[in-house]
VOGU-3710 file (C-alpha; in Angstrom, 3 decimals, decimal comma):
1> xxxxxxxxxx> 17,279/-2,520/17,284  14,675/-1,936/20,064  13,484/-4,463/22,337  11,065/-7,074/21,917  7,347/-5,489/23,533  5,359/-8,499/25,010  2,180/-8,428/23,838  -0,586/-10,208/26,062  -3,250/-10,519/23,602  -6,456/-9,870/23,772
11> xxxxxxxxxx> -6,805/-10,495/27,591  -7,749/-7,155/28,859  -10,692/-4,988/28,126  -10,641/-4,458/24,616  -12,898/-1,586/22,977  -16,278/-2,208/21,081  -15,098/-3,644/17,659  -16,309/-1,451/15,371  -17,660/-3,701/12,795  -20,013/-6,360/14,158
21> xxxxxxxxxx> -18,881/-10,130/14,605  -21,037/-11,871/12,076  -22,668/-15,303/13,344  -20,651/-17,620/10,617  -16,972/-16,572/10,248  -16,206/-15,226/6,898  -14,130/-17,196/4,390  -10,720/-16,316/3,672  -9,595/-15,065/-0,102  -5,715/-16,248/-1,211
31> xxxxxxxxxx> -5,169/-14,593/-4,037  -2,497/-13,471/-6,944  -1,555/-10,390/-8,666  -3,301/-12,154/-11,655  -6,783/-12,533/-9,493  -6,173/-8,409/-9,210  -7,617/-5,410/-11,398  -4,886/-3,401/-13,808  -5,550/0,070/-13,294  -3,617/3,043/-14,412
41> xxxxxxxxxx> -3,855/6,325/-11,942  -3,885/9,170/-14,196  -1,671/11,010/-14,672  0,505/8,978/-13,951  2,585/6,326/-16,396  3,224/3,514/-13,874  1,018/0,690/-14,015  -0,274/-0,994/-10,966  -2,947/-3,646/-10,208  -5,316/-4,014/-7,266
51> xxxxxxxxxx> -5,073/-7,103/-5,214  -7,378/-6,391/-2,376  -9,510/-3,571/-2,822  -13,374/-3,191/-3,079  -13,824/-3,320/-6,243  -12,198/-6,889/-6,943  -14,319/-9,373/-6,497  -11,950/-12,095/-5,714  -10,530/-10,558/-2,409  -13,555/-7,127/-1,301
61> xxxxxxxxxx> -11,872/-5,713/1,169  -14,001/-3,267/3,263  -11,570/-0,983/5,653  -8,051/-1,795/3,158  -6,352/-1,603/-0,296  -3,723/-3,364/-1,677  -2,266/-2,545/-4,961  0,779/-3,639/-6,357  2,712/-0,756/-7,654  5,112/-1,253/-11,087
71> xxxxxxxxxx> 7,799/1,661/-11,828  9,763/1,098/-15,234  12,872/2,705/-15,035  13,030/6,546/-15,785  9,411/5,991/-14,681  7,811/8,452/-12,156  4,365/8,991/-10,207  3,162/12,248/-9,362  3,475/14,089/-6,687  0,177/14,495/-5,228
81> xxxxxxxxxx> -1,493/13,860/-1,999  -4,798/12,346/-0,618  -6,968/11,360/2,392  -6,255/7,995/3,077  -2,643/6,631/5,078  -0,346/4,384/2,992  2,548/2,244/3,666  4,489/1,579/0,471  6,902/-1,290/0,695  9,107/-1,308/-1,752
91> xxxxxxxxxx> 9,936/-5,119/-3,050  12,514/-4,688/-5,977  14,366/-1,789/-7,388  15,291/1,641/-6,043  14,395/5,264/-6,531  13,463/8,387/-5,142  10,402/9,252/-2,811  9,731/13,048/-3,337  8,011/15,181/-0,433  7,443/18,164/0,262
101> xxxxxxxxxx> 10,561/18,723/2,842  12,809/16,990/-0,078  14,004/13,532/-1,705  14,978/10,569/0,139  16,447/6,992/-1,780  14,624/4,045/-1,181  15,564/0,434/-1,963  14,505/-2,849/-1,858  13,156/-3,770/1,919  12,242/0,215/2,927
111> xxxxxxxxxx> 8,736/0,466/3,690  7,811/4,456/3,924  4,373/5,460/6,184  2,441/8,307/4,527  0,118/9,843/6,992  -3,140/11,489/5,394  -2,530/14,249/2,983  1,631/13,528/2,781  2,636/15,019/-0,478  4,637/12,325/-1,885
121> xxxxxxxxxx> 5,881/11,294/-5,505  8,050/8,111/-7,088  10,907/8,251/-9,256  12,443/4,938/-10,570  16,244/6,019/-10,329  17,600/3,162/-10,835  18,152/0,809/-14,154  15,545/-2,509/-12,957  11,563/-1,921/-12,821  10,472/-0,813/-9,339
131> xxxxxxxxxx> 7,776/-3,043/-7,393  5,943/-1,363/-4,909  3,358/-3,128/-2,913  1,164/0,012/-1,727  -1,029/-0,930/1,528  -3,909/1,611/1,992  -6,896/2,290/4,780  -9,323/2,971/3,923  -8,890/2,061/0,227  -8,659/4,934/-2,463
141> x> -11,627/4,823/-4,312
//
């Protein structure tokens, strides 16, 4: 394991934030999976429900999407590949992530960074559903 980087906050010149401060702090939004929206990416047989993302109303997110990502066993998604960077963290099961260079096994606790335009694909390998919380910026539409 590396070592710990100190981080000294936000004490030095820090860069223009790019959206503006508003002059009343926005509220926070805890939610559930049940506050999300069930959505089915075609063509694709996995089903998968968005938690933070701009079109929920319970938690709009502006810059980020959060979906949470439900692979039945057998169960694939396709491989495919688009603009926006994920991080896919898987939370129960295993499988297979495809890409383009080959397959590599995931489990439980593997998180897996997809840079913009990463061909990637799921297979659920194993015998138990596969939950995948999927953590994208700028949310896909």
């Amino acid at each position: 394991m590396a070592k710990y980087q100190r981080y000294a906050g936000y004490q030095h010149e820090a860069p223009e934030p790019q959206i503006p401060k508003p002059e009343v702090p926005p509220e926070p939004k805890v939610v559930t999976v049940r506050d999300g929206l069930p959505i089915l990416f075609e063509p694709c047989e996995s089903p998968a429900v968005r938690v933070v993302h701009p079109t929920n109303p319970r938690a709009p997110s502006r810059n980020l999407g959060v979906t949470m990502l439900y692979v039945p066993p057998h169960g694939t998604v396709s491989f495919g590949s688009h603009e926006p960077e994920e991080v896919y963290a898987v939370l129960e099961g295993n499988g297979t992530i495809h890409f383009t260079q080959g397959p590599q096994l995931v489990s439980s606790g593997d998180f897996i960074y997809l840079p913009p335009w990463c061909e990637h694909g799921i297979e659920n390998t194993g015998s138990q559903q596969m939950v995948v919380m999927v953590i994208t910026s700028p949310a896909n539409p």
